[in-house]
Biopython code that builds the backbone (N, CA, C, O; Angstrom):
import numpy as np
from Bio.PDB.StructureBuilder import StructureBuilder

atoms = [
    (1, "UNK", "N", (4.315, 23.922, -7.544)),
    (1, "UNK", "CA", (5.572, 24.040, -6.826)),
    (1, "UNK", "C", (5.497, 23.366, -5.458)),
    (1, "UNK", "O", (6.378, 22.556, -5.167)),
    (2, "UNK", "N", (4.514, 23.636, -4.594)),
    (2, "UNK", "CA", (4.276, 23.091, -3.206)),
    (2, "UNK", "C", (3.977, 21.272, -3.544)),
    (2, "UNK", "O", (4.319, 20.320, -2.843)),
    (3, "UNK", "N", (3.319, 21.266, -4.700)),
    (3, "UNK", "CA", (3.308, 19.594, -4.543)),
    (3, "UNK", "C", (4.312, 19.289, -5.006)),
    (3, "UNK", "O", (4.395, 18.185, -4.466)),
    (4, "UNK", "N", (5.202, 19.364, -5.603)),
    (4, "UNK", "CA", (6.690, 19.264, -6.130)),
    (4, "UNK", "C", (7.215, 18.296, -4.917)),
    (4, "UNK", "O", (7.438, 17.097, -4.754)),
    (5, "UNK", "N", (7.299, 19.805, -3.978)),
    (5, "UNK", "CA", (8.338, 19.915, -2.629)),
    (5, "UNK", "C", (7.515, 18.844, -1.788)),
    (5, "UNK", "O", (8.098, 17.865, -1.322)),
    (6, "UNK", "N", (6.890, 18.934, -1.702)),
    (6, "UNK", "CA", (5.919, 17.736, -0.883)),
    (6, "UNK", "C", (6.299, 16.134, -1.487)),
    (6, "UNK", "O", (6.892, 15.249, -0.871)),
    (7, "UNK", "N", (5.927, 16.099, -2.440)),
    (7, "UNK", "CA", (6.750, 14.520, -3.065)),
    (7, "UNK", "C", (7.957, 14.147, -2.999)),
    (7, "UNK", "O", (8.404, 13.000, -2.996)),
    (8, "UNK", "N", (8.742, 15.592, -2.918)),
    (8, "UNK", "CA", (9.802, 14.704, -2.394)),
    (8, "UNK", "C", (10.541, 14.583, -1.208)),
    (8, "UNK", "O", (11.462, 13.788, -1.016)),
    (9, "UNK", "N", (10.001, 15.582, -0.261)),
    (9, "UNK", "CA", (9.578, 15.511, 1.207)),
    (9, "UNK", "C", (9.288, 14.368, 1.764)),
    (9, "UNK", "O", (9.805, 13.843, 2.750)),
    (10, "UNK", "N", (8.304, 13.946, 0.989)),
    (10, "UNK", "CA", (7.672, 12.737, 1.122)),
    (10, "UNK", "C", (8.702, 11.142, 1.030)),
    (10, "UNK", "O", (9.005, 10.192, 1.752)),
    (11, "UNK", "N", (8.920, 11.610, -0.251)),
    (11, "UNK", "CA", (9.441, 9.973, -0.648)),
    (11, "UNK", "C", (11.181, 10.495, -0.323)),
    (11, "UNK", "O", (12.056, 9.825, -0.871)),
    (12, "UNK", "N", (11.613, 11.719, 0.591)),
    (12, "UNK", "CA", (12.691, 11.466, 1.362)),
    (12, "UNK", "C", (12.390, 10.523, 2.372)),
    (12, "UNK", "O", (13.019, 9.507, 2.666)),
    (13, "UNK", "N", (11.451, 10.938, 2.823)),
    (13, "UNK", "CA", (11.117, 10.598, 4.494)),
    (13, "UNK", "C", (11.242, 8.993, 4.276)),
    (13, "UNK", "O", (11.952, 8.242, 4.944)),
    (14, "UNK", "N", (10.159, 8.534, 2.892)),
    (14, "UNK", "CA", (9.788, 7.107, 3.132)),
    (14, "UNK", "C", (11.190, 6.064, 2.775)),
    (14, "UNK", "O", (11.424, 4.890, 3.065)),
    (15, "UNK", "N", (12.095, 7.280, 1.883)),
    (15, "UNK", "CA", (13.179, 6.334, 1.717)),
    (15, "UNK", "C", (14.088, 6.218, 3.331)),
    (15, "UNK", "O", (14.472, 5.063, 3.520)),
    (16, "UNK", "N", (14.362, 6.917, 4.144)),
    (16, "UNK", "CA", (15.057, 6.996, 5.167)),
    (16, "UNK", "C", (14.180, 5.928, 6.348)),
    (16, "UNK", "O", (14.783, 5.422, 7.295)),
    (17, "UNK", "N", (13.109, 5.766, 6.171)),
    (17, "UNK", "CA", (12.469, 4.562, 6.785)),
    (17, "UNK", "C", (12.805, 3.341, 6.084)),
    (17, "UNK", "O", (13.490, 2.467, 6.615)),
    (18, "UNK", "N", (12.366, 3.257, 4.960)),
    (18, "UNK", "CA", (12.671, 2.255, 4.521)),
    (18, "UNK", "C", (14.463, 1.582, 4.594)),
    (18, "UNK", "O", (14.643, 0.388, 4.831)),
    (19, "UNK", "N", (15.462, 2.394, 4.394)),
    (19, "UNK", "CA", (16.622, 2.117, 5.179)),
    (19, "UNK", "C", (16.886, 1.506, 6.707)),
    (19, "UNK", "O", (17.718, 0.690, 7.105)),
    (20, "UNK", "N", (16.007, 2.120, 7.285)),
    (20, "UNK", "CA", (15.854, 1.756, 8.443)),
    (20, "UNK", "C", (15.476, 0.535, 8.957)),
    (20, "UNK", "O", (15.655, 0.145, 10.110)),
    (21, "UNK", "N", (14.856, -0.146, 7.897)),
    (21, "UNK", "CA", (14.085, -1.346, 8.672)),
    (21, "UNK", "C", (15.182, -2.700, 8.377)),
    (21, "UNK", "O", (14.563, -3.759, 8.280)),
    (22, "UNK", "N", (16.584, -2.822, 8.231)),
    (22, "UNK", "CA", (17.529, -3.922, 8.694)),
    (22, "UNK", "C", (17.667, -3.054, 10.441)),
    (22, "UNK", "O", (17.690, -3.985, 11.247)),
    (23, "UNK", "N", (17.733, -2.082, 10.997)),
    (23, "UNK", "CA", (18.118, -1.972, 11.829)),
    (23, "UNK", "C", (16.943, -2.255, 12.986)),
    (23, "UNK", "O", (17.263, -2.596, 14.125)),
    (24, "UNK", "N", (15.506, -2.072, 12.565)),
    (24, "UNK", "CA", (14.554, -2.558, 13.158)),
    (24, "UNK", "C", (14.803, -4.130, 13.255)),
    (24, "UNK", "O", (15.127, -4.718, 14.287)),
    (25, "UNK", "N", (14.626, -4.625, 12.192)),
    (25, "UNK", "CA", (14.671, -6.497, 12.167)),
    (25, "UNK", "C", (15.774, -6.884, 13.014)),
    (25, "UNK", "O", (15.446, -7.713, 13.863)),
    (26, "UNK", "N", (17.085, -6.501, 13.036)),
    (26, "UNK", "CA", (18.092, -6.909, 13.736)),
    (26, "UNK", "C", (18.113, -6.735, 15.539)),
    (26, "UNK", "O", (18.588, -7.510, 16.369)),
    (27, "UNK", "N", (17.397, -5.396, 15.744)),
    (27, "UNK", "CA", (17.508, -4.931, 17.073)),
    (27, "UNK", "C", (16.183, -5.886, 17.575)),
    (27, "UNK", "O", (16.143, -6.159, 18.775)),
    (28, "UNK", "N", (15.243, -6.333, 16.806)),
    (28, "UNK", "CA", (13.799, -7.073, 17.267)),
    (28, "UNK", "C", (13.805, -8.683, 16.969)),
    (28, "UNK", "O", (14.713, -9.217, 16.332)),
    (29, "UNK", "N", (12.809, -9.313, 17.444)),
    (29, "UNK", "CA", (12.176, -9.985, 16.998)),
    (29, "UNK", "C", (10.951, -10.321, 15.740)),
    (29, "UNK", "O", (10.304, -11.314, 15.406)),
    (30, "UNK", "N", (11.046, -9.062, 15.335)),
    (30, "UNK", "CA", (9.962, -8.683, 14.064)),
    (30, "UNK", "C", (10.243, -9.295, 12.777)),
    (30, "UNK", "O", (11.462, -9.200, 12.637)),
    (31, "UNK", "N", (9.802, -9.801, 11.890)),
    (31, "UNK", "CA", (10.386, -10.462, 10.825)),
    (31, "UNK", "C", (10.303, -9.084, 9.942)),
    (31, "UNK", "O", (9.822, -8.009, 10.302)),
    (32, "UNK", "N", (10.930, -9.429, 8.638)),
    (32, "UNK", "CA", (10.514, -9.028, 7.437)),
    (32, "UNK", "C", (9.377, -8.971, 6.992)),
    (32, "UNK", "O", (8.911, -7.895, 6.619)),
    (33, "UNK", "N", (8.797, -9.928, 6.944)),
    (33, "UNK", "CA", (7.663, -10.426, 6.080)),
    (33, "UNK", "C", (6.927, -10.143, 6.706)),
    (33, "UNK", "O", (5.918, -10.675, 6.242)),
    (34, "UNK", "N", (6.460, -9.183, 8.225)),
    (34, "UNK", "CA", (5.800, -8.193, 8.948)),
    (34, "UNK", "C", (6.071, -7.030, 8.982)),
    (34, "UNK", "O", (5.442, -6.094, 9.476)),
    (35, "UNK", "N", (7.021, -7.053, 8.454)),
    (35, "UNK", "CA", (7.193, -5.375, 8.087)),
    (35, "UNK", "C", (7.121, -4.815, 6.968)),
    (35, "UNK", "O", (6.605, -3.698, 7.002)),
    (36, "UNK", "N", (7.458, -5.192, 5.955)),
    (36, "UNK", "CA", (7.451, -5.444, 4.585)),
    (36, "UNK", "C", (5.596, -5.305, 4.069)),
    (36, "UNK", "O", (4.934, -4.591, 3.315)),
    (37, "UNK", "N", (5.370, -6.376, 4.939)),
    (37, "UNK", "CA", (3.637, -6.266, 4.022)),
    (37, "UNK", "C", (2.855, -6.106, 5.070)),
    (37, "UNK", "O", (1.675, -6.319, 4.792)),
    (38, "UNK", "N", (3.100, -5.740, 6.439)),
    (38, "UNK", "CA", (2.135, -4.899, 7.433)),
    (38, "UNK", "C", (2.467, -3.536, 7.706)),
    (38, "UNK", "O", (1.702, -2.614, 7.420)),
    (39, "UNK", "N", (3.527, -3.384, 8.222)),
    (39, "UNK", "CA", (3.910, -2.208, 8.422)),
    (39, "UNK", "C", (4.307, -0.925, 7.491)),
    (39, "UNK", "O", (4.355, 0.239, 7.888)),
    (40, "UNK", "N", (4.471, -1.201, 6.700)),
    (40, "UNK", "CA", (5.172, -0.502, 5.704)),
    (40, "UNK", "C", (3.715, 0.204, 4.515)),
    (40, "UNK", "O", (3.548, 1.296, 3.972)),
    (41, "UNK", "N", (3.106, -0.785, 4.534)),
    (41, "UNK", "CA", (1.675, -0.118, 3.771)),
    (41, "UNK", "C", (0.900, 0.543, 4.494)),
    (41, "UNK", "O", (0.260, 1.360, 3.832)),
    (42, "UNK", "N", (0.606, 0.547, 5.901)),
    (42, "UNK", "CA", (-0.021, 0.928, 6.697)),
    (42, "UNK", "C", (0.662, 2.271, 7.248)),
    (42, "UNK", "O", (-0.235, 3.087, 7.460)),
    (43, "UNK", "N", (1.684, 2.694, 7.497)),
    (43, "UNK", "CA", (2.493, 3.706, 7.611)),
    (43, "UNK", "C", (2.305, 4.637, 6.193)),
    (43, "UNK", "O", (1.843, 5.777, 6.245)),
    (44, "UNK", "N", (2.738, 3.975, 4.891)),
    (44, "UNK", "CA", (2.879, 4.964, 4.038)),
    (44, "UNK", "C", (1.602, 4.986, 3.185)),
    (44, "UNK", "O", (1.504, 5.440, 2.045)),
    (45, "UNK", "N", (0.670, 4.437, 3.904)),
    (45, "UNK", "CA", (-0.751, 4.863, 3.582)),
    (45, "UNK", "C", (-1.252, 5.800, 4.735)),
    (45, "UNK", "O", (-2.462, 5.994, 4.621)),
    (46, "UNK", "N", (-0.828, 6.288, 5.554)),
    (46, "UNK", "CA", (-1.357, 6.944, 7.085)),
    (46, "UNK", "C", (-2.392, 8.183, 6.447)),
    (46, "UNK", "O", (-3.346, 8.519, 7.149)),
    (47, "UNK", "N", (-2.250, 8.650, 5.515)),
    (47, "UNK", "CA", (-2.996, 9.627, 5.190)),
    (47, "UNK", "C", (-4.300, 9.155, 4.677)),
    (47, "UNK", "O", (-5.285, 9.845, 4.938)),
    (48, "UNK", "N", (-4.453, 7.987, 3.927)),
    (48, "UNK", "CA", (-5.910, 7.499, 3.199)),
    (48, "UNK", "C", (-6.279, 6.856, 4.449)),
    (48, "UNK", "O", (-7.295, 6.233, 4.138)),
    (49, "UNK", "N", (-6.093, 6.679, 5.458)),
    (49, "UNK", "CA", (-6.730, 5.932, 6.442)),
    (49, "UNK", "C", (-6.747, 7.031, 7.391)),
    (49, "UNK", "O", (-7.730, 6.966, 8.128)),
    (50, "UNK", "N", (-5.952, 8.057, 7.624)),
    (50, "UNK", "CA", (-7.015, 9.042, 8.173)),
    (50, "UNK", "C", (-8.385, 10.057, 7.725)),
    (50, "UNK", "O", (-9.196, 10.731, 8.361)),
    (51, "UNK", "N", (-8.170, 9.784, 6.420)),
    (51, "UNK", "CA", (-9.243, 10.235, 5.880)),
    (51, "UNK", "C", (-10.543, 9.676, 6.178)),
    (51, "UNK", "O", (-11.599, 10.134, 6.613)),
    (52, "UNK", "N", (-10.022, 8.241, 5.708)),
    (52, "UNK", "CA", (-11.074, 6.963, 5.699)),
    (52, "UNK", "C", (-12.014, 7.365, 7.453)),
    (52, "UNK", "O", (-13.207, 7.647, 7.570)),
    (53, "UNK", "N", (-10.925, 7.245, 8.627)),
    (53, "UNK", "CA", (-11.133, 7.168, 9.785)),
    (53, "UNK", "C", (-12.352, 8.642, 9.960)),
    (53, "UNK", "O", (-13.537, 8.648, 10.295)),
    (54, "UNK", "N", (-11.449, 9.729, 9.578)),
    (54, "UNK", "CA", (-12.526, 10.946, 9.624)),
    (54, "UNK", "C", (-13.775, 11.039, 9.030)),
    (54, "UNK", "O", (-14.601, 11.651, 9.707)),
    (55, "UNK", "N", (-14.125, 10.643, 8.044)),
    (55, "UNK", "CA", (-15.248, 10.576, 7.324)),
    (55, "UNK", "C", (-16.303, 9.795, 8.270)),
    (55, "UNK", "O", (-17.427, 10.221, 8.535)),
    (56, "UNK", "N", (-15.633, 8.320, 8.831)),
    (56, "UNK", "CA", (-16.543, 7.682, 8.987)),
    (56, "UNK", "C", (-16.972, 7.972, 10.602)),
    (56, "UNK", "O", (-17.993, 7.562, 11.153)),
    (57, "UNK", "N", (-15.971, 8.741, 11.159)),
    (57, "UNK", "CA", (-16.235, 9.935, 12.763)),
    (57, "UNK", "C", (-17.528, 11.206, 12.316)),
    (57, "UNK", "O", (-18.399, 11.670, 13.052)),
    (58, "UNK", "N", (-17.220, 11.547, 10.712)),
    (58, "UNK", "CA", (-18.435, 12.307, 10.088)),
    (58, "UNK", "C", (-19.941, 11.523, 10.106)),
    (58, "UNK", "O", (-21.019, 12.116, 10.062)),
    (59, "UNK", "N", (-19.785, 10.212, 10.172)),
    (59, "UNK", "CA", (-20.648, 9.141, 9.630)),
    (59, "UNK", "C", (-21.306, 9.273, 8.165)),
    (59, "UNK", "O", (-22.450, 8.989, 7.813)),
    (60, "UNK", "N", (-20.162, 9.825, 7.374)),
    (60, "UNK", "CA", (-20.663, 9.348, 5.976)),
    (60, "UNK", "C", (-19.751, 8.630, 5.550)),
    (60, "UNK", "O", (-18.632, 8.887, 5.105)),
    (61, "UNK", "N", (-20.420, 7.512, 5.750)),
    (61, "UNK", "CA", (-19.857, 6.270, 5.198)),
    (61, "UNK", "C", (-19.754, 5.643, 3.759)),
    (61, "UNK", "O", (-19.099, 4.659, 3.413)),
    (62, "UNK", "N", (-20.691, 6.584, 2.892)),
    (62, "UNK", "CA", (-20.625, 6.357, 1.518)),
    (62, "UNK", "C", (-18.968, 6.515, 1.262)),
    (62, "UNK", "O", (-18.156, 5.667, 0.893)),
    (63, "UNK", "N", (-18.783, 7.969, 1.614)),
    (63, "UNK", "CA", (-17.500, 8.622, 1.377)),
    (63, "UNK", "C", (-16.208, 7.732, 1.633)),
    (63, "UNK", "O", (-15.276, 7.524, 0.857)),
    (64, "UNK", "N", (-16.388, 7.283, 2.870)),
    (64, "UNK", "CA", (-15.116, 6.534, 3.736)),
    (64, "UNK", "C", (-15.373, 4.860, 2.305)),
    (64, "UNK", "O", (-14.447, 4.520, 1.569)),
    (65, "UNK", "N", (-16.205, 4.441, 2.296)),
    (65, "UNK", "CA", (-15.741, 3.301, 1.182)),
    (65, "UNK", "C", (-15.049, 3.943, 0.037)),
    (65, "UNK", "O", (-13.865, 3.708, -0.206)),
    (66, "UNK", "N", (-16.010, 5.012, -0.894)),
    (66, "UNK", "CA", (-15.493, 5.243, -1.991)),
    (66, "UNK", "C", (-13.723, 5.638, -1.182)),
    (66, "UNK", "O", (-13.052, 4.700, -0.752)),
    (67, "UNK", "N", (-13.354, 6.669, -1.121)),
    (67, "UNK", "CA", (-11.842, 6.365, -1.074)),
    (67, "UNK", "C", (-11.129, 4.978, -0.461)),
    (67, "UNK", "O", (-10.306, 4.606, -1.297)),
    (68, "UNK", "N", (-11.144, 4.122, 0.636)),
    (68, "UNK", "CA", (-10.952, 3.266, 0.645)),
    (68, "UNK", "C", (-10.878, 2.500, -0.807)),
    (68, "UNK", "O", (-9.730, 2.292, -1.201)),
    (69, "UNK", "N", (-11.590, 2.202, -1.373)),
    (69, "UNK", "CA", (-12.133, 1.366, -2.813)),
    (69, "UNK", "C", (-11.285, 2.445, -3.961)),
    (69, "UNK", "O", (-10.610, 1.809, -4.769)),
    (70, "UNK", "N", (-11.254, 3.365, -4.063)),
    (70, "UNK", "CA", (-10.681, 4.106, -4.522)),
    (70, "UNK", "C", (-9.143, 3.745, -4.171)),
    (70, "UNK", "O", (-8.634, 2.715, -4.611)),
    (71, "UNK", "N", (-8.525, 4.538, -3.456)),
    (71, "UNK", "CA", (-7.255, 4.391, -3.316)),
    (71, "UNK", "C", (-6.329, 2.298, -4.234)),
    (71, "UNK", "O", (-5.413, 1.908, -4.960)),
    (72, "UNK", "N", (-7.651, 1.708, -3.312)),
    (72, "UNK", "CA", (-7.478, 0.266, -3.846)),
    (72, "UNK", "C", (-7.179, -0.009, -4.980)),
    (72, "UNK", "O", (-6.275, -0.826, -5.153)),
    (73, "UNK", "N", (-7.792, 0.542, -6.020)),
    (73, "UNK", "CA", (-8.256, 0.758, -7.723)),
    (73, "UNK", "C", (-7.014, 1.194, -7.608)),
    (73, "UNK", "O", (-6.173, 0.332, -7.860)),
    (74, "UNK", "N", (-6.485, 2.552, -7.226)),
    (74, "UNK", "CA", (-5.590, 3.312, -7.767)),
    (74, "UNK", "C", (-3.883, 2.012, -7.905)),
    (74, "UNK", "O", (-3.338, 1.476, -8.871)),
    (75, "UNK", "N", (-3.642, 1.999, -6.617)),
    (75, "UNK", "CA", (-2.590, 1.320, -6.147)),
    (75, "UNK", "C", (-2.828, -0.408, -7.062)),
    (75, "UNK", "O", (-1.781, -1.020, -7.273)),
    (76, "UNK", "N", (-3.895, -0.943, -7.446)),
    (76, "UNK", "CA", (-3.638, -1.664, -8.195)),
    (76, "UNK", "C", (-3.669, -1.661, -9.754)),
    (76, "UNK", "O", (-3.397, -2.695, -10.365)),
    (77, "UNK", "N", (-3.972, -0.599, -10.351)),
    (77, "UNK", "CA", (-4.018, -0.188, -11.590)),
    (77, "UNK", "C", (-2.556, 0.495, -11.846)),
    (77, "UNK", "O", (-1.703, 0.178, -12.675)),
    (78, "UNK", "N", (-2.548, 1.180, -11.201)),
    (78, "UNK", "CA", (-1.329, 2.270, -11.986)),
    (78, "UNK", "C", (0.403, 2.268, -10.711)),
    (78, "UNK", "O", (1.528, 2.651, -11.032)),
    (79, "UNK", "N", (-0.063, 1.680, -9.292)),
    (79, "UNK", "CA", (1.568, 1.637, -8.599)),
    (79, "UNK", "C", (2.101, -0.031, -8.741)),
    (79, "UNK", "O", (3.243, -0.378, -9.042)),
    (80, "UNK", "N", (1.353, -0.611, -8.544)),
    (80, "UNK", "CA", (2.085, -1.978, -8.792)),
    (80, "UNK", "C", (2.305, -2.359, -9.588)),
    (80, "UNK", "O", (3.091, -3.306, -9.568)),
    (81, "UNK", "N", (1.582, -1.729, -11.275)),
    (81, "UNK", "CA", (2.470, -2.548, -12.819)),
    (81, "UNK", "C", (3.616, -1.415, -12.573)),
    (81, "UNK", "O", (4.743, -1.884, -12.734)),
    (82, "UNK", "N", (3.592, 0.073, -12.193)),
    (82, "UNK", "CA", (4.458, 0.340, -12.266)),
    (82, "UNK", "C", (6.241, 0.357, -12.072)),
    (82, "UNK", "O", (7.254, 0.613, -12.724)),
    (83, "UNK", "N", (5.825, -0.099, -10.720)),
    (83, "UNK", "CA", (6.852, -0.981, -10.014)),
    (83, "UNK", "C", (7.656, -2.265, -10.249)),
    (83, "UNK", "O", (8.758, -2.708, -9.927)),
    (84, "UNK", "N", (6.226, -2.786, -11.207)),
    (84, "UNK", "CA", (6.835, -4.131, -11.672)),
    (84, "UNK", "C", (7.628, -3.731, -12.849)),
    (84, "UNK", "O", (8.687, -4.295, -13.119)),
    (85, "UNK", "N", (7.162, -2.814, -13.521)),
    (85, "UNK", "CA", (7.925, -2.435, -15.143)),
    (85, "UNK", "C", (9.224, -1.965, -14.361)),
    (85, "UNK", "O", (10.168, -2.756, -14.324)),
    (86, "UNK", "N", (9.335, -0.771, -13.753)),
    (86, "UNK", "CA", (10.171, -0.291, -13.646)),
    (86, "UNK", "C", (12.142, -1.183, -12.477)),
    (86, "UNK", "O", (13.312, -0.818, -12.357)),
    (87, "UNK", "N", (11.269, -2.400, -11.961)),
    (87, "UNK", "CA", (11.823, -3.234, -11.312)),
    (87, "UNK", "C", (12.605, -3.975, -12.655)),
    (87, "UNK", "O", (13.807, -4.242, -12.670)),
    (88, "UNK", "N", (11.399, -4.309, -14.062)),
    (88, "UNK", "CA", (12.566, -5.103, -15.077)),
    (88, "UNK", "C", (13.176, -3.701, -15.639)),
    (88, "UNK", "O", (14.357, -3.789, -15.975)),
    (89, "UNK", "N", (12.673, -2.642, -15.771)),
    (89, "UNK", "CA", (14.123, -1.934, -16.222)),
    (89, "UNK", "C", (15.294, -1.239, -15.667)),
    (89, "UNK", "O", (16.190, -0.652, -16.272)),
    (90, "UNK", "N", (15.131, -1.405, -14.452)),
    (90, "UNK", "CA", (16.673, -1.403, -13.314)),
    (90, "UNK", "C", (17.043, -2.875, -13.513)),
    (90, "UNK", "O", (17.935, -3.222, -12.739)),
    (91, "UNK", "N", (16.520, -4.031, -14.500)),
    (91, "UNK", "CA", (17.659, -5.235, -13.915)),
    (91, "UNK", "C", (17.016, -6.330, -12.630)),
    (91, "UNK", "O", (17.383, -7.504, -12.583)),
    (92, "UNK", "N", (16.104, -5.791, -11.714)),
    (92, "UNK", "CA", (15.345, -6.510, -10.797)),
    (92, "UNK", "C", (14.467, -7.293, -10.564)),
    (92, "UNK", "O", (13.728, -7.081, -9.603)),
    (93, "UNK", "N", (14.226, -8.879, -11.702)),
    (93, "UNK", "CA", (13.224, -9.294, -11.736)),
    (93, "UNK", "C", (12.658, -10.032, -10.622)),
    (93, "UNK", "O", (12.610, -11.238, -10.863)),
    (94, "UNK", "N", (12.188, -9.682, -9.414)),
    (94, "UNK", "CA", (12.220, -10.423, -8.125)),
    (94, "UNK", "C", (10.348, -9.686, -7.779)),
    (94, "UNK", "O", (9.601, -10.007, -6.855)),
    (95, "UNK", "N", (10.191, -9.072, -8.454)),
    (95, "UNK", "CA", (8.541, -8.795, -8.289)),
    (95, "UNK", "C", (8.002, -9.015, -9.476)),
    (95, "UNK", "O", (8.567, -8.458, -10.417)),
    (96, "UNK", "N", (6.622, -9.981, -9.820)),
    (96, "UNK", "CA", (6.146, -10.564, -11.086)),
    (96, "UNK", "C", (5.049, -10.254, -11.001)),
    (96, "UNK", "O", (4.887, -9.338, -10.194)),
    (97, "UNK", "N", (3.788, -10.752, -11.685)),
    (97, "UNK", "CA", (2.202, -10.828, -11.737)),
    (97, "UNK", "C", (2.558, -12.321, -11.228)),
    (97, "UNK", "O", (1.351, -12.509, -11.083)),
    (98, "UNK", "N", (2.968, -13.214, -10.935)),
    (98, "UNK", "CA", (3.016, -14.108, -10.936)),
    (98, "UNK", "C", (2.484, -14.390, -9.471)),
    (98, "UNK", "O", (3.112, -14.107, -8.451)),
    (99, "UNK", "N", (0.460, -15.361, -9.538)),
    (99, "UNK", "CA", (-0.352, -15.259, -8.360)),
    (99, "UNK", "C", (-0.552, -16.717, -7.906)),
    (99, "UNK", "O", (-1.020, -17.444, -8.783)),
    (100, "UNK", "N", (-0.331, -17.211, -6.893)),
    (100, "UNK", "CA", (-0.465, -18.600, -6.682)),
    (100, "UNK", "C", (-1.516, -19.061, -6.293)),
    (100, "UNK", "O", (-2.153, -18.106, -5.846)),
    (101, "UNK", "N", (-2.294, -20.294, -6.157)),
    (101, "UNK", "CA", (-4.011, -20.491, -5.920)),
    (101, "UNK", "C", (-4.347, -19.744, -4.754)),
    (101, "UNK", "O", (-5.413, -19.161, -4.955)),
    (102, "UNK", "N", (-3.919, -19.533, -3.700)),
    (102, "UNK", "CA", (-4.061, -19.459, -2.070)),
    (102, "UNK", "C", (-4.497, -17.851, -2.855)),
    (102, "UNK", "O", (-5.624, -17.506, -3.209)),
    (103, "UNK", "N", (-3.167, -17.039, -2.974)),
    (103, "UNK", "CA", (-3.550, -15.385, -3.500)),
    (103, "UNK", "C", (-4.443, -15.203, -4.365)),
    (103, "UNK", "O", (-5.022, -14.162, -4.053)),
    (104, "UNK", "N", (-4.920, -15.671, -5.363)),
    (104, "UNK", "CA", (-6.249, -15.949, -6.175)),
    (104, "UNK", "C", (-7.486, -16.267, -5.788)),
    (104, "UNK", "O", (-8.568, -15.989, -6.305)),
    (105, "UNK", "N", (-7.201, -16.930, -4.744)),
    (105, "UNK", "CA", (-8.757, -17.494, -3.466)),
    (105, "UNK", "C", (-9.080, -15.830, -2.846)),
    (105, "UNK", "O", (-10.120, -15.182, -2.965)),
    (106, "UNK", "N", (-7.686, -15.408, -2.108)),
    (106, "UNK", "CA", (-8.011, -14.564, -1.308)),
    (106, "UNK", "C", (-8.624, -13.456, -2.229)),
    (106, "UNK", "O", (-9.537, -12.855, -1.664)),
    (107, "UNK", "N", (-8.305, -12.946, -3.754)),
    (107, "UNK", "CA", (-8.274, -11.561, -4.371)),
    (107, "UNK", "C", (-9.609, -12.128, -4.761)),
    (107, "UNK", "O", (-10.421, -11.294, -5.160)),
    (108, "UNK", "N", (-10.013, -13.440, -4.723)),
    (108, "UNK", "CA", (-11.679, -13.490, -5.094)),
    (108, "UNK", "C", (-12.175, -13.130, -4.173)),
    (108, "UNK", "O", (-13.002, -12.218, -4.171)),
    (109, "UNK", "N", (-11.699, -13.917, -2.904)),
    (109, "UNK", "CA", (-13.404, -13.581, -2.040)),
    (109, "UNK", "C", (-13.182, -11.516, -1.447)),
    (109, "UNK", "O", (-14.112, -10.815, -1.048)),
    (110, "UNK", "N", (-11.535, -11.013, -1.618)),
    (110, "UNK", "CA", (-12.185, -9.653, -1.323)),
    (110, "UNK", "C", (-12.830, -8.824, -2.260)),
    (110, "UNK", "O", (-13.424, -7.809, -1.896)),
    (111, "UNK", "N", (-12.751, -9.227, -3.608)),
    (111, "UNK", "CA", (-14.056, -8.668, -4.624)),
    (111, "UNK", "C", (-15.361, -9.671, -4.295)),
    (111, "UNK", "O", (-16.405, -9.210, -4.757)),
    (112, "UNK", "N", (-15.486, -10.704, -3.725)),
    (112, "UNK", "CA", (-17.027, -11.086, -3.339)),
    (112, "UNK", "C", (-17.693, -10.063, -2.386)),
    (112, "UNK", "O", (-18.874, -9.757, -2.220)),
    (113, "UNK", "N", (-16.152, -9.490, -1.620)),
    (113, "UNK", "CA", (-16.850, -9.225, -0.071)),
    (113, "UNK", "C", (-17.125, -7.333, -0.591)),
    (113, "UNK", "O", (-18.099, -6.724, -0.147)),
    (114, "UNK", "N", (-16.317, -6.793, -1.352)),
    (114, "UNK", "CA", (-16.219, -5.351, -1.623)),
    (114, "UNK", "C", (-17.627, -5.526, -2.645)),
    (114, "UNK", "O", (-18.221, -4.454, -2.756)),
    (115, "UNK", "N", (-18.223, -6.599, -3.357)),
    (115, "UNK", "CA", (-19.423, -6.689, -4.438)),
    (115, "UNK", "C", (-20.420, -6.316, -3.594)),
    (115, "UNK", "O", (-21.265, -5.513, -3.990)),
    (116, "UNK", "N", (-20.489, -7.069, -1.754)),
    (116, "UNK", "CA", (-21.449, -7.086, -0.987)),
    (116, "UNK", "C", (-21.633, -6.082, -0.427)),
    (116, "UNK", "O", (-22.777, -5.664, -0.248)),
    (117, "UNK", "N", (-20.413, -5.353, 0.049)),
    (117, "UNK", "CA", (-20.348, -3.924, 0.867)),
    (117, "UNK", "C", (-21.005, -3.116, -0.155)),
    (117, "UNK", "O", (-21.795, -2.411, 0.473)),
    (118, "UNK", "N", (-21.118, -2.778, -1.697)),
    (118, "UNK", "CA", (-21.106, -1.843, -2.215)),
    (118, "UNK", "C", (-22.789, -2.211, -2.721)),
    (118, "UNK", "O", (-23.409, -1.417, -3.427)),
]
sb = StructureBuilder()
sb.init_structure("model")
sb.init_model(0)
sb.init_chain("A")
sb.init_seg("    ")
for serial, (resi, resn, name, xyz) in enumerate(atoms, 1):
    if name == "N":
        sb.init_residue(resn, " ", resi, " ")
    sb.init_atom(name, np.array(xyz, "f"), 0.0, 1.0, " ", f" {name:<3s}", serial, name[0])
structure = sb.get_structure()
């Protein structure tokens, strides 16, 4: 029941931000494309990165990767096909798998660099 009310506590809050951000872009100088893919993950991730942050104030740092690396796994396994499926069945085909060389360079070298950390 409490996680119920919490999810959608939650994804009230994130929808009423997310409304919000034509009125951010318009009143600023901030683009989209900084808010969209900086701000917006970093905000509605605030909880795995305080975790991350506490653990590694604990100095167990095993811990602070595995969730980091964790959460990573999660959000690319099971929220982004989801999003993408559920984007073609509202009608919205404007998010794809579709990765261009530059994004393919980068998703290699951060599994070179997460192969080395671990």
């Amino acid at each position: 029941m409490t996680f119920g009310f919490s999810t959608v506590l939650v994804a009230f809050c994130f929808k009423f931000m997310v409304d919000s951000i034509s009125n951010i872009i318009a009143s600023s100088t901030v683009s989209i494309i900084f808010v969209s893919l900086i701000l917006l993950p970093i905000i509605g991730n605030a909880t795995e990165h305080a975790t991350v942050v506490t653990v590694v104030y604990k100095n167990k740092m095993n811990l602070a990767i595995n969730v980091a690396i964790g959460f990573s796994i999660q959000i690319a396994f099971l929220v982004f096909p989801f999003i993408i499926i559920f984007s073609w069945i509202i009608g919205q085909n404007c998010i794809t798998f579709y990765f261009n060389t530059f994004l393919i360079a980068v998703l290699f070298v951060a599994i070179l660099l997460v192969n080395y950390i671990i």
